[in-house]
MDTraj code that builds the backbone (N, CA, C; nanometers):
import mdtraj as md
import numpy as np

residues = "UNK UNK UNK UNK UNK UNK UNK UNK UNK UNK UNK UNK UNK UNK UNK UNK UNK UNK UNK UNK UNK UNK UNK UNK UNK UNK UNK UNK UNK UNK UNK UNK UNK UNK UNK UNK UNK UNK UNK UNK UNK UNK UNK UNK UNK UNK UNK UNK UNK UNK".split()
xyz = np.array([
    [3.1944, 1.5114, -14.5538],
    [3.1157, 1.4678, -14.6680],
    [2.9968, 1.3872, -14.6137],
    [2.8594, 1.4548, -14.6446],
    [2.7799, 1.3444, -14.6055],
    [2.7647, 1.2090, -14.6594],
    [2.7146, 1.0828, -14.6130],
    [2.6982, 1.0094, -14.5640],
    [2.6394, 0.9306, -14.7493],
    [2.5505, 1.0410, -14.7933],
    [2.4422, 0.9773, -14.9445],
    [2.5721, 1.0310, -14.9824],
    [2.6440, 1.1448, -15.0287],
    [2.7514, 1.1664, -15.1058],
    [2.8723, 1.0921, -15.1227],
    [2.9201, 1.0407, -15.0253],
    [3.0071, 0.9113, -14.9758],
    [2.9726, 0.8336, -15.0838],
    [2.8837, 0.7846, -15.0645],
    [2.7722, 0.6535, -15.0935],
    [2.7691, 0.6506, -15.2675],
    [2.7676, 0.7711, -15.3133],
    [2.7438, 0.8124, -15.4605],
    [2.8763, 0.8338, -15.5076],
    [2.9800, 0.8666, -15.4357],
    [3.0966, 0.8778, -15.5299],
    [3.1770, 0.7256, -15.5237],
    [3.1360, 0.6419, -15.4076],
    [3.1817, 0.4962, -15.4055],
    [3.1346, 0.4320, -15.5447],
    [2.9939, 0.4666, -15.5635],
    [2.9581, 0.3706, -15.6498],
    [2.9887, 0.4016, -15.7842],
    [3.0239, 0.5676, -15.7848],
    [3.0521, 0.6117, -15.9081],
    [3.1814, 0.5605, -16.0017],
    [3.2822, 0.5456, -15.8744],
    [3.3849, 0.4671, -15.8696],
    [3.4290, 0.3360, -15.9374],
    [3.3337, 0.2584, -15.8359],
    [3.3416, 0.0824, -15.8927],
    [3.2299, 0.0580, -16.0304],
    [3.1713, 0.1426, -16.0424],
    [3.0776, 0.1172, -16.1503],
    [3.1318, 0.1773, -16.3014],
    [3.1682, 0.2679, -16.2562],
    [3.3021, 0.2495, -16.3849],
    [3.4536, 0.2045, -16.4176],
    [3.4910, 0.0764, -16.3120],
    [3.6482, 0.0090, -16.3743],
    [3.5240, -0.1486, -16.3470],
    [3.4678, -0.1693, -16.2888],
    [3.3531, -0.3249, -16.2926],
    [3.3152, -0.3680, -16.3903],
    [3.3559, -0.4575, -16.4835],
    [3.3626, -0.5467, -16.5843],
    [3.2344, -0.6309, -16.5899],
    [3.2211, -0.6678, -16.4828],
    [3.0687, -0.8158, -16.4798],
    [2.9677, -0.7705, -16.4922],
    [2.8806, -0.8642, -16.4442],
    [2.7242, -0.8503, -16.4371],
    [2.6361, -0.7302, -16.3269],
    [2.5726, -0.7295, -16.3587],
    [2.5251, -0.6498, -16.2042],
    [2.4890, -0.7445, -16.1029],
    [2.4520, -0.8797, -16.1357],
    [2.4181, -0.9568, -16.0214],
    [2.5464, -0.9548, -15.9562],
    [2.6953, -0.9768, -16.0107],
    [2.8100, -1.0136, -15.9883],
    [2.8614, -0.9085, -15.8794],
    [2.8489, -0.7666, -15.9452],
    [2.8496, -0.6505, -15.8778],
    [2.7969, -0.6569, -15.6870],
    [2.6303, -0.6717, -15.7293],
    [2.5615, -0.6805, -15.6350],
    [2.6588, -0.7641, -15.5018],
    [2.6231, -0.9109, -15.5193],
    [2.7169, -1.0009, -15.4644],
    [2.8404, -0.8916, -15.4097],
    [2.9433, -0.8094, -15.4859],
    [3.0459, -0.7781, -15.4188],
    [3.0256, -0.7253, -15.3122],
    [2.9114, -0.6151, -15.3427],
    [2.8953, -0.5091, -15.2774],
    [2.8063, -0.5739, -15.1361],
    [2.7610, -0.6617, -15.1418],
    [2.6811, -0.7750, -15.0282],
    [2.5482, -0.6836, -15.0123],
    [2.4785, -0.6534, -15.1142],
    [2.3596, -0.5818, -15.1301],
    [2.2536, -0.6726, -15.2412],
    [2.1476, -0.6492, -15.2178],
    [2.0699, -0.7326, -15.3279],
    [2.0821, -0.6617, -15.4702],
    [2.0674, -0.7606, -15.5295],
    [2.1074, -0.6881, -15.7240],
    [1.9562, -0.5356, -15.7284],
    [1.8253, -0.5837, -15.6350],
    [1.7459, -0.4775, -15.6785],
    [1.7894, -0.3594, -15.5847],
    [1.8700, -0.3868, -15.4506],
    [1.8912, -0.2548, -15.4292],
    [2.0018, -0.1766, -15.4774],
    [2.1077, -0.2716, -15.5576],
    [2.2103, -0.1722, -15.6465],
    [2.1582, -0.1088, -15.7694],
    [2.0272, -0.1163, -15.8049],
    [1.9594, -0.1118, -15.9016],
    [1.8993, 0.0269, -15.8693],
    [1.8244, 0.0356, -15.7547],
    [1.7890, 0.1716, -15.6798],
    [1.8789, 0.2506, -15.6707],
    [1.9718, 0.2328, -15.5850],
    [2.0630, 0.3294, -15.5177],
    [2.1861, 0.3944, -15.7149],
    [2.1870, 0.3098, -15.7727],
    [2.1974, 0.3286, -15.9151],
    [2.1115, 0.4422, -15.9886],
    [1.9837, 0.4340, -16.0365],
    [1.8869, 0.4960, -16.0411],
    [1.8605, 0.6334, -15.9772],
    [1.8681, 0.6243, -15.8643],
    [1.8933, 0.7316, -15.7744],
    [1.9740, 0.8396, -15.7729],
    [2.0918, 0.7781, -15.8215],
    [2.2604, 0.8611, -15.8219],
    [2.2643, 0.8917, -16.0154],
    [2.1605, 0.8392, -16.0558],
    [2.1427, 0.8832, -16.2187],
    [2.3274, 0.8111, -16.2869],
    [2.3217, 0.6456, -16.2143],
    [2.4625, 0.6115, -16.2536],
    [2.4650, 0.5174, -16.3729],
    [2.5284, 0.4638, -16.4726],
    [2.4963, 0.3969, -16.5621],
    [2.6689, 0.2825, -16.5264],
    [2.6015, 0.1696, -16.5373],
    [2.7124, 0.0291, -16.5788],
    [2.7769, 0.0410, -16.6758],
    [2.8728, -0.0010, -16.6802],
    [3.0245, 0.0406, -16.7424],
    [2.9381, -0.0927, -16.8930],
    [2.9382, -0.0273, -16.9779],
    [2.8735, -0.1056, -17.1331],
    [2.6910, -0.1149, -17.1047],
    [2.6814, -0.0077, -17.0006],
    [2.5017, 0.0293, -17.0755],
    [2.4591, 0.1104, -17.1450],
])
top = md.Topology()
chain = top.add_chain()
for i, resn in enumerate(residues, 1):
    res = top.add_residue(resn, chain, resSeq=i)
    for name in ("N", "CA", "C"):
        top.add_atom(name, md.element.get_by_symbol(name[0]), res)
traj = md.Trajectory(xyz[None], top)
């Protein structure tokens, strides 16, 4: 499995059972809130109550 696909089904993952904020998110993931925001965007993913 490449490497962006990995990457997109991880987030597809935690972004739908993740309850908090996206800053909160961010923080978990030890990424800045604007690059979970990109890599989000990117993967066409939506936050669990957007």
């Amino acid at each position: 499995m490449p490497l962006e696909q990995a990457e997109q089904v991880y987030l597809e993952k935690i972004c739908k059972h993740f309850d908090g904020s996206p800053d909160e998110l961010a923080n978990k993931l030890e990424v800045s809130t604007r690059t979970l925001y990109r890599k989000l965007q990117r993967y066409n993913i939506k936050l669990k109550g957007s």
